[in-house]
C-alpha positions in Angstrom: -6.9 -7.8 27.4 -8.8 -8.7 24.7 -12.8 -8.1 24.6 -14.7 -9.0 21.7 -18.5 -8.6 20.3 -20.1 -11.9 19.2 -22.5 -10.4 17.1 -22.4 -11.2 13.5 -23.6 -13.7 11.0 -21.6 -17.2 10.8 -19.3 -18.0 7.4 -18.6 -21.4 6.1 -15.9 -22.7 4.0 -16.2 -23.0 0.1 -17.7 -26.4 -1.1 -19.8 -27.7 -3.9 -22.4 -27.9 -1.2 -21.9 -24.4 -0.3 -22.5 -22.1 -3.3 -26.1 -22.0 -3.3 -26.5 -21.2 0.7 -24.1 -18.2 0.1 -26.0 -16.4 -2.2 -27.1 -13.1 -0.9 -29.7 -13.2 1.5 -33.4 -12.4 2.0 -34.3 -11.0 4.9 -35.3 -14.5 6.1 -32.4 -16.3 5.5 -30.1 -13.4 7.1 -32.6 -13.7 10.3 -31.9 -17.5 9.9 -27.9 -16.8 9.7 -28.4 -14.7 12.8 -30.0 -16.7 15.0 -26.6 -19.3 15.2 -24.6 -16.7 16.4 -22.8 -17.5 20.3 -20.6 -15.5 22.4 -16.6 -16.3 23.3 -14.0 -15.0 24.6 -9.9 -14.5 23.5 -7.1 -13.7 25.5 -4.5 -10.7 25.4 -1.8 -11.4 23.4 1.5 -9.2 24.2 1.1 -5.7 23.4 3.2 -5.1 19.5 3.3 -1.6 18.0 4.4 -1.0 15.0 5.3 1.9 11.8 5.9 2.1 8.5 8.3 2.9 5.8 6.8 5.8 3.0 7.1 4.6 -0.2 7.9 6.2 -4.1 4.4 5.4 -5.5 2.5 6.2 -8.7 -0.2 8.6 -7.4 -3.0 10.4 -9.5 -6.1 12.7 -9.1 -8.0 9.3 -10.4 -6.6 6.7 -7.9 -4.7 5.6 -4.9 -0.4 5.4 -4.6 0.6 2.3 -5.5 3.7 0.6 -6.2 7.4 2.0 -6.5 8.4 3.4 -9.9 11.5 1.4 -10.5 10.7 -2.2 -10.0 11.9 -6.3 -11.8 9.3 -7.2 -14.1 7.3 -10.3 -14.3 5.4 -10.8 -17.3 1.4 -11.9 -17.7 1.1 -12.4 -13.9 -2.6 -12.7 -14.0 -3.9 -13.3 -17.8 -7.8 -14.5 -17.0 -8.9 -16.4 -19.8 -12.6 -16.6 -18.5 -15.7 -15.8 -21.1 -16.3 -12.0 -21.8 -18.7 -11.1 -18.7 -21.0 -8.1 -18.8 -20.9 -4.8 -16.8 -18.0 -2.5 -16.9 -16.3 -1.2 -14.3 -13.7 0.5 -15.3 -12.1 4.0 -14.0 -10.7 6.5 -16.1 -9.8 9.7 -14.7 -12.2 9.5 -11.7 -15.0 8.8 -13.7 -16.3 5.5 -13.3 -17.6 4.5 -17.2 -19.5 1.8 -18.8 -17.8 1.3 -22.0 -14.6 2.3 -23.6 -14.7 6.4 -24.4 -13.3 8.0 -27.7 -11.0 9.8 -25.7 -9.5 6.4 -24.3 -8.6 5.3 -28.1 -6.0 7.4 -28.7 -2.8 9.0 -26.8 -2.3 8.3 -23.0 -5.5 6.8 -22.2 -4.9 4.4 -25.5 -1.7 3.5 -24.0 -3.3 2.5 -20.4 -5.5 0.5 -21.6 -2.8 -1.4 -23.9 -1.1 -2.2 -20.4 -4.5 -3.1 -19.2 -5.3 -5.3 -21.9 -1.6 -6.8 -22.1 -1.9 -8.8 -18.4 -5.7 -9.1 -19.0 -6.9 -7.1 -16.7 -10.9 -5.9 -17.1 -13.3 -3.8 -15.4 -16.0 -5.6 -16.9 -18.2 -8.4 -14.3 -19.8 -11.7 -15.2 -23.5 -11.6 -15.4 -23.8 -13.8 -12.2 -22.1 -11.1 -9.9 -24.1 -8.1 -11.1 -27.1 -10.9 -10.1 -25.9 -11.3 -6.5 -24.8 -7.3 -6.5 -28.5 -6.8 -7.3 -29.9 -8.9 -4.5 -27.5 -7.5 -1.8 -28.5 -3.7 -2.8 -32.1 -4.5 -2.0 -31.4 -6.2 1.2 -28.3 -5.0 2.7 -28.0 -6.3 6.3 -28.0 -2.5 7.8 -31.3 -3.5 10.3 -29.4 -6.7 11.4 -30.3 -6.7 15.3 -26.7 -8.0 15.7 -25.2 -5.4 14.7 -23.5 -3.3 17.3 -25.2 -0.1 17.1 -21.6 3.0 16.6 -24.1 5.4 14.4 -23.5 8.2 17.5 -19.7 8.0 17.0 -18.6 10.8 14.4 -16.3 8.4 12.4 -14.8 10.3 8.8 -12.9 8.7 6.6 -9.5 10.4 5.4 -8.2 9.8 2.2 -7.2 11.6 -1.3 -10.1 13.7 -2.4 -10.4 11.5 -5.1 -11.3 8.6 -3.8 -14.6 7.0 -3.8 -13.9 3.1 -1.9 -13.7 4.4 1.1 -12.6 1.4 3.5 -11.3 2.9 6.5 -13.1 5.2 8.8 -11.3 6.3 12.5 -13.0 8.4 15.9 -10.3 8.8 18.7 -10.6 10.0 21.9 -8.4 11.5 24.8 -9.6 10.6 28.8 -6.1 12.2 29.8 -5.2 8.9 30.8 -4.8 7.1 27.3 -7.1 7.0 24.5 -9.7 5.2 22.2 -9.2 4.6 19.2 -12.1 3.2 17.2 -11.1 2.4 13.7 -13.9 1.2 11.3 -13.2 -1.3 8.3 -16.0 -1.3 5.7 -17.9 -4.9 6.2 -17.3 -6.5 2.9 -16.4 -9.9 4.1 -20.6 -10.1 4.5 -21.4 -9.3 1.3 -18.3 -11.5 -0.3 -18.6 -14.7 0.8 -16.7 -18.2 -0.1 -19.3 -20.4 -2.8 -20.2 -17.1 -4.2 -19.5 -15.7 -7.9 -18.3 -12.6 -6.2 -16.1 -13.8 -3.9 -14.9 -16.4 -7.2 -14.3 -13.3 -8.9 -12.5 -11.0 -6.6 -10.1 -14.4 -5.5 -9.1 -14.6 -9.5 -8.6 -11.0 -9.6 -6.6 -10.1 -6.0 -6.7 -7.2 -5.8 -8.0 -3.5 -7.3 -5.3 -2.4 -9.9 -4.0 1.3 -10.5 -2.5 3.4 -13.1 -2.3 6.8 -13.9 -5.3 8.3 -14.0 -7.1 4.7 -14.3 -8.2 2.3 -11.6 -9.5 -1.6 -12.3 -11.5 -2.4 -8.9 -11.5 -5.5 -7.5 -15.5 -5.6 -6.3 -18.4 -4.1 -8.8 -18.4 -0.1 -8.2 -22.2 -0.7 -6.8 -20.3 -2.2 -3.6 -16.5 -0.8 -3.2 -17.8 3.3 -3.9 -21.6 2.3 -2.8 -23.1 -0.2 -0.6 -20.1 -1.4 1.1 -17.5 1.7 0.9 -17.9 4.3 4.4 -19.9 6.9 2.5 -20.6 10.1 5.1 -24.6 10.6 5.7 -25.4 6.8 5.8 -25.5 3.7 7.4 -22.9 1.3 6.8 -21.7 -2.4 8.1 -17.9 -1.9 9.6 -15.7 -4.5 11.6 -14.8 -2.3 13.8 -10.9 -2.2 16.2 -11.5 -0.5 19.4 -7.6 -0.2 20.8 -6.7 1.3 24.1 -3.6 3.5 23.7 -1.5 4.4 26.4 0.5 7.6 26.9 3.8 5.8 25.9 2.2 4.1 22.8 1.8 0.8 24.4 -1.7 -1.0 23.4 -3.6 -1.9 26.9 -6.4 -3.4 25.4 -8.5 -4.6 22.2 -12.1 -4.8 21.1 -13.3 -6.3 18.0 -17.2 -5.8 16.9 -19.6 -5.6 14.0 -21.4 -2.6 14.0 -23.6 -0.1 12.2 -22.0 2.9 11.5 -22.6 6.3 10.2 -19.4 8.5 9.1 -19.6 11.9 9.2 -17.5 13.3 6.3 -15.1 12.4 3.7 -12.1 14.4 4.5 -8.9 15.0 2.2 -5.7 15.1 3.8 -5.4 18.7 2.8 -8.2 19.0 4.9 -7.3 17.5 7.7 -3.7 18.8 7.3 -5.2 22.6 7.2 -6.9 21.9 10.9 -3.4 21.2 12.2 -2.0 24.2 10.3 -4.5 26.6 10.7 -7.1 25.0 13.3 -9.9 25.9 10.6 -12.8 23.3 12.1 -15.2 24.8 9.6 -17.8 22.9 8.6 -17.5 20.0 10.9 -19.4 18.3 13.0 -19.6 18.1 16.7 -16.6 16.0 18.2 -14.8 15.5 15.3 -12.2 18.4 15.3 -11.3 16.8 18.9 -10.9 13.9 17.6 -8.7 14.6 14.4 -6.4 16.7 16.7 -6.3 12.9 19.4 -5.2 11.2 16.1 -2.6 13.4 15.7 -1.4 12.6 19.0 -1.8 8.7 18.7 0.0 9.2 15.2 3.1 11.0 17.0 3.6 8.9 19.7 3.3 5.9 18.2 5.9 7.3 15.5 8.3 7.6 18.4 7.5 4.5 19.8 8.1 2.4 17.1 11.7 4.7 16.4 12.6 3.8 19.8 12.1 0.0 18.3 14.3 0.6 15.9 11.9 0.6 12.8 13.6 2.5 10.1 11.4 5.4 8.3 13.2 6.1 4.6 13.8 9.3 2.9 11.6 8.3 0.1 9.5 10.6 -2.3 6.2 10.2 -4.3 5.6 11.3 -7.9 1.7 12.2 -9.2 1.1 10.8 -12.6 -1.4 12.7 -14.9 -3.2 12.7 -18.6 -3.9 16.4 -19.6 -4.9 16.8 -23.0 -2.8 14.0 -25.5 0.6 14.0 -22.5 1.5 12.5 -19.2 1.9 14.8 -16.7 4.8 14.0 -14.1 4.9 15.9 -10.9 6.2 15.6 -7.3 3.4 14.4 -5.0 2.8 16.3 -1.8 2.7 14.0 1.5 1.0 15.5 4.3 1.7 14.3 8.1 -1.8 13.6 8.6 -1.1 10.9 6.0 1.7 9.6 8.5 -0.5 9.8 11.4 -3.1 8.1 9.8 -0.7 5.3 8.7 -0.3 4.5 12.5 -3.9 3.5 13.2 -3.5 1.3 10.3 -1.0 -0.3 10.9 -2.4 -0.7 14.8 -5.2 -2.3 13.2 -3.4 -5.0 11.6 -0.9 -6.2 14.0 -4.1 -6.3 17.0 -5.5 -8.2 14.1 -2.6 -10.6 13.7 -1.9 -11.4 17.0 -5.5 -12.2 17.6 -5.1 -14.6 14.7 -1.7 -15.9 15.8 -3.2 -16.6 19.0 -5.8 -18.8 17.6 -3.7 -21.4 15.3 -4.6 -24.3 17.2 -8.1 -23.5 16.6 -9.7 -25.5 13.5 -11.9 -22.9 12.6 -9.0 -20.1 12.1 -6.3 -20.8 8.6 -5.0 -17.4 8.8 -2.3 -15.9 6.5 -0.3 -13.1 7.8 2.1 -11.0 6.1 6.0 -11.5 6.9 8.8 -9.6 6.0 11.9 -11.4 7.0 14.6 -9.5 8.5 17.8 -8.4 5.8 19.9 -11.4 5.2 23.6 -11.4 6.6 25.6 -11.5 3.7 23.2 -7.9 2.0 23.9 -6.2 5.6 27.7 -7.1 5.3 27.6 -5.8 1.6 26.2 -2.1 3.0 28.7 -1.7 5.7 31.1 -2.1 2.9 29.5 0.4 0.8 29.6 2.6 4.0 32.7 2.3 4.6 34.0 3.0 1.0 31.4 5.7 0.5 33.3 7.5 3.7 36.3 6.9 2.3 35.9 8.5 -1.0 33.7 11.5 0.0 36.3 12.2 2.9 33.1 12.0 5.4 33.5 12.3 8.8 32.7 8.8 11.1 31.4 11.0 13.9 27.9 11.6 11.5 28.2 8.9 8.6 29.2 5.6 10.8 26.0 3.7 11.9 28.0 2.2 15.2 28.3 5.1 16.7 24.6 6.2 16.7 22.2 3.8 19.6 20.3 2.4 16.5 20.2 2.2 12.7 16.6 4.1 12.9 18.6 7.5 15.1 21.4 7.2 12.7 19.4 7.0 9.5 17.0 9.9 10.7 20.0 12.0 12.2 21.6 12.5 8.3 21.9 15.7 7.0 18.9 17.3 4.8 20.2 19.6 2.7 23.1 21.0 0.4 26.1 18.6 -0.4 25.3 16.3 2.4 22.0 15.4 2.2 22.3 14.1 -1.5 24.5 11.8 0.3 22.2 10.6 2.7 19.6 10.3 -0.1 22.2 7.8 -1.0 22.1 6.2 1.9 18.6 6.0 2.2 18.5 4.2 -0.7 21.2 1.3 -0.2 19.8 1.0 3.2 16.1 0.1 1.5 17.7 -2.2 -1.3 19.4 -4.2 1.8 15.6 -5.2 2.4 13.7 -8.3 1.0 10.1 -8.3 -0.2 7.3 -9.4 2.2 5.1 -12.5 0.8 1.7 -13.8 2.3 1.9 -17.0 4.1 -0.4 -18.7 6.0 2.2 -19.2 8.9 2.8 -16.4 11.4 6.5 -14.5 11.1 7.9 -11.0 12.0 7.4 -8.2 9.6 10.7 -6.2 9.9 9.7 -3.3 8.1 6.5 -2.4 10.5 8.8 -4.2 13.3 5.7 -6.1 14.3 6.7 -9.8 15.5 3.4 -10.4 13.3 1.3 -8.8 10.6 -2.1 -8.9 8.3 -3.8 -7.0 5.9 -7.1 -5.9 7.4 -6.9 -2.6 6.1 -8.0 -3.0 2.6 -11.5 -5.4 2.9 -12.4 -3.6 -0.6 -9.4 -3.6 -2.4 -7.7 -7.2 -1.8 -8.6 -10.2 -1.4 -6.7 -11.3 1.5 -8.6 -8.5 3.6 -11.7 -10.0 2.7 -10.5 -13.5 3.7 -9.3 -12.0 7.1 -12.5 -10.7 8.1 -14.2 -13.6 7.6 -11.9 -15.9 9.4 -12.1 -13.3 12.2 -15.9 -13.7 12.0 -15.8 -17.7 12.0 -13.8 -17.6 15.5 -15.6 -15.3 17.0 -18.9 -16.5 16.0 -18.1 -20.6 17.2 -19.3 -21.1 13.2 -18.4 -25.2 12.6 -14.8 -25.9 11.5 -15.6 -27.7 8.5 -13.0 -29.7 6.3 -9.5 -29.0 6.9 -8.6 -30.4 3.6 -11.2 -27.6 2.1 -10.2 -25.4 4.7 -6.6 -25.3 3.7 -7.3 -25.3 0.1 -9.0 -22.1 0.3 -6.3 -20.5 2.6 -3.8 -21.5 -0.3 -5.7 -20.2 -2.7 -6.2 -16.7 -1.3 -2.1 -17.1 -0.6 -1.4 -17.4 -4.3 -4.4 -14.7 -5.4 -2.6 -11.7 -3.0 1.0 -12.8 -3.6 0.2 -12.8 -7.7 -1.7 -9.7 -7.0 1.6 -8.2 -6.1 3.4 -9.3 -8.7 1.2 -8.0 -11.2 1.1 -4.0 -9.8 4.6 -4.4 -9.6 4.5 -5.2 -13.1 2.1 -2.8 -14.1 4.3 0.1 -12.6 7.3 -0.9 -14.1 5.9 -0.9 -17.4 4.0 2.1 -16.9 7.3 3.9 -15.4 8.6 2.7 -19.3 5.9 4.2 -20.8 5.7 7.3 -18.7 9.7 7.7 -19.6 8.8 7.4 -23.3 6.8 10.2 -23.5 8.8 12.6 -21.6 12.0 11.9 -23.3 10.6 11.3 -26.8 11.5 14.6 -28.0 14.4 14.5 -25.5 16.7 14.7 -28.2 15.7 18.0 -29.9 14.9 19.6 -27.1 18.1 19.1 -25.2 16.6 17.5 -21.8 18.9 17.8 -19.0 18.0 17.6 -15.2 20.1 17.9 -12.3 20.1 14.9 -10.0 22.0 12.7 -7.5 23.7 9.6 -7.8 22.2 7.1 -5.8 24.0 3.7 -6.4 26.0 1.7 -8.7 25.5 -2.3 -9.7 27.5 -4.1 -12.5 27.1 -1.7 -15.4 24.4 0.6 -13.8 24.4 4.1 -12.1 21.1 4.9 -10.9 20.2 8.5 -10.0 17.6 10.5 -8.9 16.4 13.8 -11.1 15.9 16.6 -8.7 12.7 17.8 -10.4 10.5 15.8 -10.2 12.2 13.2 -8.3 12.3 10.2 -11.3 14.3 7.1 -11.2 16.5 7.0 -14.2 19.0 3.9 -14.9 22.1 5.2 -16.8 24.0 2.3 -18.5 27.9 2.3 -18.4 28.2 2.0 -22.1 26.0 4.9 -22.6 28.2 7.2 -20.2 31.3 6.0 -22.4 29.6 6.9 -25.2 28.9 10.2 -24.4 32.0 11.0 -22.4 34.2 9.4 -25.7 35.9 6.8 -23.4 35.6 3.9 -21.9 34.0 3.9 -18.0 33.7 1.7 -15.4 32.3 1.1 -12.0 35.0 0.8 -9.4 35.6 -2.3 -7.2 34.5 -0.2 -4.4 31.0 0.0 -6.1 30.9 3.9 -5.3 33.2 5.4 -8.2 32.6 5.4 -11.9 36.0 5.8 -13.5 37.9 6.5 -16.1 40.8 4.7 -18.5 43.3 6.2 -16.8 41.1 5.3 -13.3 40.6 8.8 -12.9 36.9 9.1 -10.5 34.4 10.7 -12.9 31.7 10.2 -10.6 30.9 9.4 -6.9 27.7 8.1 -5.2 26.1 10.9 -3.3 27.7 13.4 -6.5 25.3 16.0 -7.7 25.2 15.5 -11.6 23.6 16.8 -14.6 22.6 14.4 -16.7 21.4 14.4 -20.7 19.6 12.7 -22.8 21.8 11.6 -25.7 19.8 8.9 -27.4 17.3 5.5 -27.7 18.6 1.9 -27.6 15.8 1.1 -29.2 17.1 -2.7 -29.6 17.1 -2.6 -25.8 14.5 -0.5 -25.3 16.4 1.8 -22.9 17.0 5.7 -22.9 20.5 6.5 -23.8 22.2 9.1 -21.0 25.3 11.1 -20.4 26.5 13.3 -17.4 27.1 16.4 -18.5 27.9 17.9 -15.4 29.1 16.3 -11.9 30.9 16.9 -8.6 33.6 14.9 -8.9 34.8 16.0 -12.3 
């Protein structure tokens, strides 16, 4: 069943009427805003569960993953051509700065902010929000009587060691029975509020933004690593999930409140990771090794649960992207389980938080927008069991292991591959085509499955600091539960639109933003590629038109080799076999498989294209 707090201040849609009641409050005004609030009631919507895909992401010691490295392009997704605002909020290399630093005008750093400055991307804020920034730090809402009062719960927050917008904060607990898992969201749906310059700011920019070693946040610093972000040792507002978990994964039950709470650390994955390891509780506080080890156990069997739905989990790797000195630094990125775990209650969090929504379209005072990932189309799942079929065929595999129809699901079959030696660079393969076969999820404001969390519906809650859309989600949440007056559906809908188009461009633009900073990233470590005589071994992972794409070994980089390259450096002319797994020869002799171990080369710089030239120097088949 669903039980849910009323307490919490009311929101109102955007109008011209609007902007001047939303600025940040006295102490009178939020009492006023208070007083309104009424009580009501949802019903259970069928328990969903749900798990995630990992991801290839840019990671760095200054920011959060984000974004796969090889990705289409589109150009000047976001350009804001407003007047040159004030404060600076730009990150570079964990350190939040006020103004561009001699070091940032020259080599990497130089080269990040060229990106930056190319899709008009700032960390600088109008005068108006660092006004309404200054009002809500000397009245914060923290002593709101409506508040529910968590402060005794020993919430932490998990995340890179790194980070500083802390958004998330979890306590679970075992009864034997099932468990409790209470998972905090920092409040910033109060402090961002429609008719508002910062709300008007963060809907034009969509989202925070990250690069290596570089981060452009979507709210002031002052709110997404102070007053807002779940900081340990203080008091913080938090829309808090309280989920009932049974033994088999199953949700019995969810609670949705506002509440004060207090987390008590800021723990690192390693640090979490070395409890389960080691069971080193040193330093923490009462109740929360108990409860770290209960989220491992949610984690777990909610990772089972969702594999016995079928919900596919990719071999897929992460690189860490670094400045030291003038050079990019490329390394393979460590991913802990805890970080899989943690994933779960996430995820839990946002499909409770979508059905609730779904389950209130009719009501006038709910435009939600959920996130939908439609299932692969026919004629992409017809063109993979041919690629299966001729990838069997020409590594003489065996049907037994390497045919999905004889396995009870595509998720067993997928996981079941080999891991190592010859046959797990094929199942790398594999892994691969079977994520291509996917489409991309869009925000909509009408409900739809997500296929890749297998959740018949999804929403970003999770990220109230970092996009938009989160922000918009609490406070639709807020508006239900709270009775707060419909107001115009014209207006209404315009605003759900709006936020539709901020989130999806949002996307668009880190894809972009990784795409070109996987160019530049591959600039600088092949630039001398020539004289040094860079080779890495790697596995060939696919082939489309004149393309082979293969993964280096060490670290694990995406590289495009282009067919006319190859010819060049073989000295004849190649092609990719109508079976789309062979590159071939003149004579139509196989010079290379997918799945085929290979060495590849640098060999030169279209620099009229600007593309790296490659050769194989080495491979399995010849």
């Amino acid at each position: 069943m669903w039980i849910v707090s009323p307490r919490s201040p009311k929101f109102t849609p955007m109008t011209s009427s609007t902007a001047r009641r939303f600025a940040p409050p006295g102490p009178e005004s939020r009492r006023r805003i208070s007083a309104s609030v009424t009580s009501t009631r949802a019903l259970a919507p069928s328990p969903m569960a749900a798990s995630t895909p990992s991801s290839t992401s840019w990671s760095d010691s200054g920011a959060r993953a984000a974004g796969s490295l090889v990705l289409p392009t589109r150009r000047n997704a976001n350009v804001d051509p407003r007047p040159r605002p004030r404060s600076d909020h730009l990150r570079f290399g964990g350190g939040t700065i006020r103004t561009m630093v001699d070091d940032a005008a020259r080599g990497p750093l130089r080269t990040i902010r060229g990106l930056l400055e190319e899709q008009g991307l700032s960390g600088e804020f109008p005068e108006q929000v660092d006004r309404e920034v200054e009002a809500w730090l000397k009245s914060p809402g923290l002593d709101d009587p409506d508040l529910e009062d968590l402060t005794h719960l020993p919430f932490v927050t998990i995340d890179n060691a790194s980070s500083r917008d802390l958004d998330q904060a979890a306590w679970v607990e075992s009864d034997g029975d099932a468990f409790e898992v209470w998972y905090a969201l920092a409040d910033a749906a109060y402090y961002v509020r429609p008719g508002s310059a910062l709300f008007a700011e963060a809907l034009a920019r969509g989202a925070s933004y990250y690069l290596p070693t570089t981060m452009v946040p979507m709210l002031p610093t002052a709110l997404s690593e102070g007053l807002v972000s779940l900081n340990p040792d203080v008091d913080r507002r938090a829309t808090v999930f309280r989920t009932r978990v049974g033994a088999d994964g199953q949700v019995l039950g969810t609670t949705i409140l506002r509440a004060r709470i207090r987390s008590r650390h800021k723990l690192s994955f390693e640090r979490v990771q070395t409890l389960y390891d080691d069971g080193d509780t040193t330093g923490l506080a009462d109740g929360v090794a108990d409860s770290l080890r209960a989220l491992r156990e949610v984690g777990l069997i909610r990772m089972r649960e969702a594999t016995e739905r079928n919900v596919v989990r990719y071999r897929r790797s992460e690189l860490s992207v670094g400045v030291e000195g003038m050079r990019f630094v490329v390394d393979d990125a460590v991913r802990h389980p805890v970080e899989r775990y943690n994933e779960q209650l996430s995820l839990l969090c946002n499909v409770e938080g979508a059905k609730f929504l779904r389950k209130n379209l009719d009501d006038a005072r709910v435009q939600p927008i959920f996130r939908v990932h439609p299932p692969p189309e026919e004629d992409r799942i017809a063109e993979l069991t041919g690629f299966l079929k001729n990838l069997r065929k020409k590594q003489d595999l065996d049907a037994e292991t390497w045919d999905p129809k004889r396995a009870r699901s595509t998720a067993e079959w997928l996981d079941g591959l080999p891991t190592g030696g010859r046959m797990g660079r094929i199942a790398v393969a594999v892994h691969r085509q079977a994520v291509m076969v996917n489409g991309r999820s869009t925000y909509r404001g009408e409900p739809g499955i997500h296929f890749g969390v297998g959740a018949e519906v999804y929403a970003r809650f999770s990220a109230p600091m970092r996009e938009i859309v989160g922000i918009y989600l609490h406070k639709e949440i807020w508006e239900r539960l709270n009775d707060a007056p419909a107001g115009s559906d014209e207006e209404n809908l315009a605003l759900m639109e709006e936020v539709v188009r901020s989130a999806n461009r949002s996307r668009d633009l880190q894809r972009t933003l990784n795409n070109r900073t996987n160019e530049v990233v591959l600039d600088h470590l092949f630039r001398d590629a020539e004289e040094n005589g860079w080779e890495r071994l790697g596995t060939v992972v696919g082939m489309a038109r004149k393309k082979v794409y293969v993964l280096i070994d060490d670290p694990h980089l995406d590289v495009k080799a282009y067919v006319p390259h190859l010819s060049e450096a073989a000295g004849e002319a190649l092609h990719i076999g109508d079976d789309q797994v062979t590159l071939r020869g003149e004579d139509d002799r196989i010079h290379v498989r997918v799945g085929d171990a290979v060495k590849v080369r640098v060999v030169g710089r279209d620099r009229k294209r600007r593309r790296w030239k490659f050769g194989f120097a080495e491979t399995d088949a010849g």
